[in-house]
N, C-alpha and C positions, 0 to 999 in steps of 0.2 A: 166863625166867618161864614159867608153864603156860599156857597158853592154853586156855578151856573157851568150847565156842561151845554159847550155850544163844538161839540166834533164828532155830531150824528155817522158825518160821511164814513168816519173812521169805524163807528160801532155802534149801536145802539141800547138803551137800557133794556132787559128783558121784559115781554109784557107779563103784567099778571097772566093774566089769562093764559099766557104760555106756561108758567110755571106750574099753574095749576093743574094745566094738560097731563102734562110730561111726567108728575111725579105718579101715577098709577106703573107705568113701564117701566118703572126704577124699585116699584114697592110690590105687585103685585102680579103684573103683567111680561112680565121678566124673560117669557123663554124667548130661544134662536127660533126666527123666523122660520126656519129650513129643517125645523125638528118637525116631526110627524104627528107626535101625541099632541096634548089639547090644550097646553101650555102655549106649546110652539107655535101652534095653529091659529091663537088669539091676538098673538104677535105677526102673526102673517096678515091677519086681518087688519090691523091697525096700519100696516105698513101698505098694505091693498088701498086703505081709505086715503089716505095719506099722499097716497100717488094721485087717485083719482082727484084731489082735491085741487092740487097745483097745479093738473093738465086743463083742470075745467078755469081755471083765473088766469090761464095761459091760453085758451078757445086751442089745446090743445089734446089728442089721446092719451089714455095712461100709459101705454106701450113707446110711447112718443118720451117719456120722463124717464131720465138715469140719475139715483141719486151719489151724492158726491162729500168730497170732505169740505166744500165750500167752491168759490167762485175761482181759486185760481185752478182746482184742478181741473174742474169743468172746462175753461178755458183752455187748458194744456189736451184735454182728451181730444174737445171739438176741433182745433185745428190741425192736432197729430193725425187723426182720424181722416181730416180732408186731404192731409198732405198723401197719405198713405192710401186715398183712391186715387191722387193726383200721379202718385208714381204709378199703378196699374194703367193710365191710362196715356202717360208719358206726355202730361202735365205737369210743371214744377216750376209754378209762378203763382204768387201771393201779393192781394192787394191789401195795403191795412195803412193807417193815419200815424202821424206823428208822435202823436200823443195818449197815445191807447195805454193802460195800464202796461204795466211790468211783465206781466202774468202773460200777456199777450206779446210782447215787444221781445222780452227774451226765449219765447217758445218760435216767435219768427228766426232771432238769432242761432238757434238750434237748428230748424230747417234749412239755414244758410250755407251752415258748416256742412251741411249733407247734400247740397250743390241746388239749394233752391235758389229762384230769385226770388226779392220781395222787394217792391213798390211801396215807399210809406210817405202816405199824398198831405201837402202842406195846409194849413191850418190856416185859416184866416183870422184877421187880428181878433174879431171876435167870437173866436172859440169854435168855430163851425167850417164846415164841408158842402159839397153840396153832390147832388146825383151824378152831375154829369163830369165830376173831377173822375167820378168812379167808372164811368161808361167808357171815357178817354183812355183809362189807365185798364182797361180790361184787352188782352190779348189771348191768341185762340191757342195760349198752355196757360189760363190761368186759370187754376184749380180753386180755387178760394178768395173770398174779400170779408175779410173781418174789422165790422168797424163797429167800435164802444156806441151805444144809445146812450148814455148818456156820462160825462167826462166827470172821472171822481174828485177833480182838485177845483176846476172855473164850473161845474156843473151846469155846461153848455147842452142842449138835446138835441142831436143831428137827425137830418129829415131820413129815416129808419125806411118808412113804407115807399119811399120815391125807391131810395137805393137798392130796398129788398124786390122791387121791382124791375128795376135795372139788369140785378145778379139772375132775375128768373127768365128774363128775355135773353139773355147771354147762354144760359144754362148752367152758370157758375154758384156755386154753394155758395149761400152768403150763411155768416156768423155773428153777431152780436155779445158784446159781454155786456148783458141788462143790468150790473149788481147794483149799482145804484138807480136804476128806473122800477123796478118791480117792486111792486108793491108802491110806486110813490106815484104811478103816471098807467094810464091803462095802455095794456097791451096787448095787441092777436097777434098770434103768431101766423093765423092762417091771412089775414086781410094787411096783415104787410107784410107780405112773402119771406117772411125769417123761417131760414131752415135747422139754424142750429142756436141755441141762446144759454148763457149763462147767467144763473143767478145767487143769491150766497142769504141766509136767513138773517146772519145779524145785522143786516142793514135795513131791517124791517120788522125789529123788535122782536126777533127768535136768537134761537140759541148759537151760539158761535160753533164752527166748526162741520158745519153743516151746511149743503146745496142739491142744485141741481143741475142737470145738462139738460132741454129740450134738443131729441133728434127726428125731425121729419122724418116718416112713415118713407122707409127703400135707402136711406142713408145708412150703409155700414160702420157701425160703431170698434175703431182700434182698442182694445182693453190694454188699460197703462199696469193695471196690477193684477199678478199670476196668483191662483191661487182656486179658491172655489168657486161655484156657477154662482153666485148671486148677482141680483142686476140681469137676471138672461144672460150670465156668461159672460158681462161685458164690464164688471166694476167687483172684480170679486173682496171677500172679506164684510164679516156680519153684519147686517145694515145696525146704525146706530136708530134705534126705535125710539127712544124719548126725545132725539133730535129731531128727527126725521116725523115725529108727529107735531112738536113744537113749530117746527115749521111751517107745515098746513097750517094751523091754527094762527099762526101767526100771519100769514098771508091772508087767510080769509078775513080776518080781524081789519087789517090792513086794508084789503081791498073796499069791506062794506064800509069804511069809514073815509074812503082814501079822498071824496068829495067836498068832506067837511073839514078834514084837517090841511087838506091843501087850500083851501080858501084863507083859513086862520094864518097857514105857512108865511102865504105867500103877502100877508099884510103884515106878520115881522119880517119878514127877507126887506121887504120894501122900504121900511123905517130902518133897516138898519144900515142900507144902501143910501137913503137921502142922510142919514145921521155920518157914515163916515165920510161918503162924498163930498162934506164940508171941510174936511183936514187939507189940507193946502198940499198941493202937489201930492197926490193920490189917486190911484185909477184902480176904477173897475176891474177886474181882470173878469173875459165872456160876456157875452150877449145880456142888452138887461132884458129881453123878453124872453127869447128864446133857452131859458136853464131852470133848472128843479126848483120849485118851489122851497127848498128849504138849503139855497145853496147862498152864498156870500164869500165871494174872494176879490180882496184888493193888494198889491202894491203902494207901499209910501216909501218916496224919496230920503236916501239920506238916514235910515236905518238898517238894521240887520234883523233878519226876521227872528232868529234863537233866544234875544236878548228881549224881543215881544212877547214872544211866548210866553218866556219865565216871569216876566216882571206881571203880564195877566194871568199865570196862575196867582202868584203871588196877593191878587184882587180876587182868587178866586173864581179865574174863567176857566174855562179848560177850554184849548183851540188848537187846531194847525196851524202850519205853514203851508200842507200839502198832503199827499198821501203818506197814508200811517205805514206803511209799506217799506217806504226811503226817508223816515223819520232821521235813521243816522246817517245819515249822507250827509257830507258839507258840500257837494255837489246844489247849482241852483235845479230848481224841479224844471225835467223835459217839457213838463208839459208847459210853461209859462214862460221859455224857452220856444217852444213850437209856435207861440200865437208872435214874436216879435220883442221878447219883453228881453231888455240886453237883462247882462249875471249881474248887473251892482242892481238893478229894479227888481228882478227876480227875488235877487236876497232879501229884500222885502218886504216877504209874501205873508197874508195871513189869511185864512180861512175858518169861519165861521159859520157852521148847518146844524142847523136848528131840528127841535122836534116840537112835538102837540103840547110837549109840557111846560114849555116855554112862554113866560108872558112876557107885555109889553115893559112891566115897569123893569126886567131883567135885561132888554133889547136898551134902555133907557139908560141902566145903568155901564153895560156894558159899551156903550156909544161915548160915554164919561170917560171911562173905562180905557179906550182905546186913545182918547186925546191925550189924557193925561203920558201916560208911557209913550206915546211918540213924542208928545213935546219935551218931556222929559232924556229920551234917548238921542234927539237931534241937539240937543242943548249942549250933550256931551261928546259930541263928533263932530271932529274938526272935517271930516266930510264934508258936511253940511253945514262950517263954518267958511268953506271955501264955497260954497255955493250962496254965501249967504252975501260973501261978499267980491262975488262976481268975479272968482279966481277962476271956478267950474259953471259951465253952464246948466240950468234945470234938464235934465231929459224929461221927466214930467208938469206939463205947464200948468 
């Protein structure tokens, strides 16, 4: 049977070129950074390059990069971190969106229990925010505004350099969780006033389990884990080297290609948007301009999205509902939730992000793909036999 893996957002396949990286620091290259002899030392090297790599496709310094066990810890350091100048300065107010990852939502929840406020600004039906929700919602104890560059389930892109402009006329730290923009959309950290960013390698064809924190130059960095100085003292425990270099490479790979495969992207994203936009009572979920080249999320009426899943693996897709995060949840996802979508539309959901290795005749098939199991799952729910015959009203026209 084919196998088509269309749930990029979720992870991505490792690149050659990364593997090929990575396996000298696993075979030869071996020692602790932090050792002194000449082992050690070649491993410090590589981990020096490595930094310098991700600060320079970030228009950021190497001193400026803390690396990480991926995007959610980064996430958790960056805003622990702000909350923790916010109390020295008797500040304890947090601005952040609806719909922000988990990673981010329940590290707010965390500061809530410790007497913060936080502000989480509502979402427009199409996936988006805008500067001046955030300018409104800014108060002179607000120590931080953390808001996602780009949304992991509707992959909506919020206008980044207005907002990070906002938080720097205020004087307020602003934070980003970039894990799905980097490496897929260019980024300065310095020309959109981002002071703090998260980012994670496997969503850009490196190794899992591996990231980074961007922290502006005078930002004191909260260390989450005790232990030895590495990281400058501030992320101690041995950096992971085969990771940690697969990731530069990976990024770089990424970035010099990121022109040409976002062109290719965004001409299946587009076929696969006019291909499901024909299934009858169906919606878009986010902006069709403004999101990631390689994002697709819609709602259909009158299904359950668990029972899509399975029935396209079944064909051999592999897809979401939503983020791989709250995969077991029978909870509808917040975030399709935050844009207006009621729990029976929510239920619905399926997502679809694609990569460079993806062709047309698989967007082609998968578009078949998608008809057939919906038609086939409304057939057998009397849901959508009540709807069929005007017992319930369409919520989707």
């Amino acid at each position: 049977m084919r196998r088509i893996y269309l749930d990029n957002a979720a992870t991505t396949k490792t690149s050659k070129t990364v593997i090929k990286a990575t396996l000298p620091y696993m075979e030869e290259i071996y020692g602790n950074p932090s050792s002194l002899h000449s082992a050690g030392q070649k491993a410090a090297e590589a981990l020096a390059n490595a930094r310098n790599t991700v600060a320079a496709y970030l228009d950021a310094s190497e001193r400026e990069i803390t690396f990480t066990s991926g995007g959610s810890e980064a996430d958790n350091q960056a805003i622990l971190s702000a909350a923790a100048i916010g109390v020295r300065k008797g500040k304890k107010h947090v601005v952040s969106t609806a719909f922000e990852h988990h990673a981010v939502l329940h590290t707010l929840e965390k500061l809530k229990k410790q007497g913060f406020e936080v502000t989480l600004l509502p979402v427009s039906e199409n996936g988006l925010i805008t500067a001046k929700q955030v300018e409104n919602a800014i108060r002179p104890d607000t120590c931080l505004v953390t808001v996602m560059y780009a949304n992991n389930e509707i992959g909506t892109i919020q206008p980044i350099a207005e907002i990070g402009a906002v938080c720097r006329e205020k004087g307020v730290i602003f934070h980003t969780d970039a894990v799905q923009a980097v490496g897929h959309l260019p980024i300065d950290v310095q020309r959109e006033n981002i002071d703090m960013l998260s980012l994670s390698a496997h969503k850009f064809h490196g190794p899992k389990g591996v990231g980074a924190l961007y922290v502006r130059k005078g930002i004191p960095l909260t260390g989450l884990i005790e232990g030895g100085a590495q990281e400058r003292g501030k992320r101690a425990g041995t950096e992971n080297i085969p990771a940690i270099v697969g990731m530069a490479v990976a990024l770089e790979e990424a970035c010099k290609n990121r022109a040409k495969s976002s062109e290719k992207l965004k001409k299946l994203r587009d076929m696969l948007i006019d291909g499901l936009s024909k299934i009858p009572h169906s919606v878009l979920n986010g902006d069709r301009e403004k999101r990631l080249p390689a994002n697709v999320s819609f709602c259909f009426e009158g299904i359950e999205g668990e029972s899509l899943l399975l029935l396209l693996d079944d064909k051999g897709i592999c897809a979401s509902s939503g983020s791989a995060c709250t995969s077991g949840s029978l909870d509808p996802s917040h975030v399709l939730l935050a844009i207006g979508r009621v729990h029976d539309i929510a239920h619905g959901s399926l997502r679809l992000t694609l990569s460079e290795e993806n062709t047309e005749e698989e967007i082609e098939y998968t578009i078949e793909a998608v008809k057939e199991v919906v038609a086939y799952l409304r057939g057998m729910s009397p849901i959508w036999r009540d709807l069929m015959n005007g017992k319930k009203e369409f919520i989707i026209k």
